[in-house]
N, C-alpha and C positions, 0 to 999 in steps of 0.2 A: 286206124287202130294203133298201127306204130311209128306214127309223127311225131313231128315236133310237140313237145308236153304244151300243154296249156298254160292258161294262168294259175287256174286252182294247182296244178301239177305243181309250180314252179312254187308255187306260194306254201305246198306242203311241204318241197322239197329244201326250203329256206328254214321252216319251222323246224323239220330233223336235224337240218346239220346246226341249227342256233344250240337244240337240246342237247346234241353230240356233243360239242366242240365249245361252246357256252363263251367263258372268257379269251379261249385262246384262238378265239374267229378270227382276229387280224393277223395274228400270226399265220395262221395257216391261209387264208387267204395270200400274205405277201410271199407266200414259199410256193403256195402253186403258181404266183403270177409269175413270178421270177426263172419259176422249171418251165411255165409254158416261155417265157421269153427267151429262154438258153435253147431250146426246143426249134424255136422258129430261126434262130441267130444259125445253129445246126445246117437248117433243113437251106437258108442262105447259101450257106458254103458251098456245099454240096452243090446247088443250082449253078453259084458262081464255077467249080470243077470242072460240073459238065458243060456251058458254055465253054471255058476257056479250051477244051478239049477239042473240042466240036467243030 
């Protein structure tokens, strides 16, 4: 019941944000890609810290 979405799920969930966000889909797509990559670069460090500590 609270798995992973499905395809229909995914395929509804692409339709909202198409109707949301309409022309400025690439833009927001390259801003979350860019916060999830500063996000991960982050979580990096961090890993790299606690080995060097360790």
């Amino acid at each position: 019941m609270f798995g992973m979405p499905g395809p229909m799920e995914m395929l509804v969930i692409g339709v909202i944000a198409l109707l949301l966000f309409g022309k400025r889909l690439p833009e927001v797509a390259r801003n979350l890609g860019s916060s999830m990559n500063e996000f991960q670069k982050g979580l990096r460090n961090v890993q790299n810290d606690i080995d060097q500590a360790g």
